[in-house]
N, C-alpha and C positions, 0 to 999 in steps of 0.2 A: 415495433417493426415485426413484422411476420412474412412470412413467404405465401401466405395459404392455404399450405399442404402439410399435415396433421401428420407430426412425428414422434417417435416415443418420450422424447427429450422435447417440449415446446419450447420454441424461439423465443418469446420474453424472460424464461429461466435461462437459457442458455445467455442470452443480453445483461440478466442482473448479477451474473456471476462471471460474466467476463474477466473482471480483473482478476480474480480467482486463479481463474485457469491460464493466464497469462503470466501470474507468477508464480504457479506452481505450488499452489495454496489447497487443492484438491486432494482427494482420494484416489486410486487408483483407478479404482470404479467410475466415479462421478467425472475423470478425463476423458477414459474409454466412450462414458454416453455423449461427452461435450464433440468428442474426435468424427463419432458414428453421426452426431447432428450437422458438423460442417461438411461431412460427403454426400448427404443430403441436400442442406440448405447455402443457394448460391449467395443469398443476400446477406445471411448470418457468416457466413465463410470472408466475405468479404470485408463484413464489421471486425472482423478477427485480424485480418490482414492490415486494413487501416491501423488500428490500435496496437497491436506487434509495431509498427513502422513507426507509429508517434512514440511509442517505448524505446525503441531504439535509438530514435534522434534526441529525444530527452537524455537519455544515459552518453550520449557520444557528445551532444554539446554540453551537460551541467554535471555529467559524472567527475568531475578532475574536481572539485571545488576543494580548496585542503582546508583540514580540520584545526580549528586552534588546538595550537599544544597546551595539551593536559586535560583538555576537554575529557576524553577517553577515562581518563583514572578519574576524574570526577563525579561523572557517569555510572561507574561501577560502584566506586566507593557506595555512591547514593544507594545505587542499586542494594546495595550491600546492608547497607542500614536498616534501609528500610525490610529486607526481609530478617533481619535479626531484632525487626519492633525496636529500633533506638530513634528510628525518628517516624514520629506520625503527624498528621494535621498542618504540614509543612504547606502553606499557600503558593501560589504559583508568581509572585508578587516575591517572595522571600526567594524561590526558585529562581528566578529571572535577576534578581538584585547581585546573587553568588557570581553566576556565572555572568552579567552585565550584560545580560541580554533584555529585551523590552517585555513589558508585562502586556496578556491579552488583547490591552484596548488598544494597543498599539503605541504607548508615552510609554518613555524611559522608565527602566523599574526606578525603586527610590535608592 
């Protein structure tokens, strides 16, 4: 999508970087141009608008979901590990099996 009208910031940059700038994934810099392209462009402004609004209704209807307990310290632990090199090569089949959740293809892990 483009508008037509040739801006410092082009609309298919401003479009592949949306999510970016919707969460706050940017530079300070790189918002200021995203900011300066929506007061320009009506259609881009408007892609912004739509997607702010499905973000918001995602987060107000699926934000509550509770977290299984323990999940969180399991998580870290892992986290933990692995940057202390105690575990490597860990497959996402072994991943999945721990916590009982399903492996990639979508069957139960073993």
């Amino acid at each position: 999508m483009s508008c037509g009208n040739p801006h410092e910031t082009d609309c298919s940059e401003v479009l592949d970087h949306l999510y970016e700038y919707l969460d706050d994934e940017m530079s300070d810099g790189d918002c200021a141009k995203f900011k300066e392209h929506f007061d320009e462009c009506h259609p881009c402004l408007e892609k912004y608008g739509l997607e702010q609004a499905v973000k918001k209704l995602v987060k107000r209807c699926c934000g509550h979901d509770d977290v299984p307990s323990g999940l969180r310290a399991k998580v870290l632990t892992r986290i933990e590990l692995i940057r202390a090199g105690e575990v490597v090569g860990v497959s996402v089949q072994e991943t999945a099996a721990e916590g009982g959740g399903t492996a990639p293809t979508g069957t139960p892990a073993p």
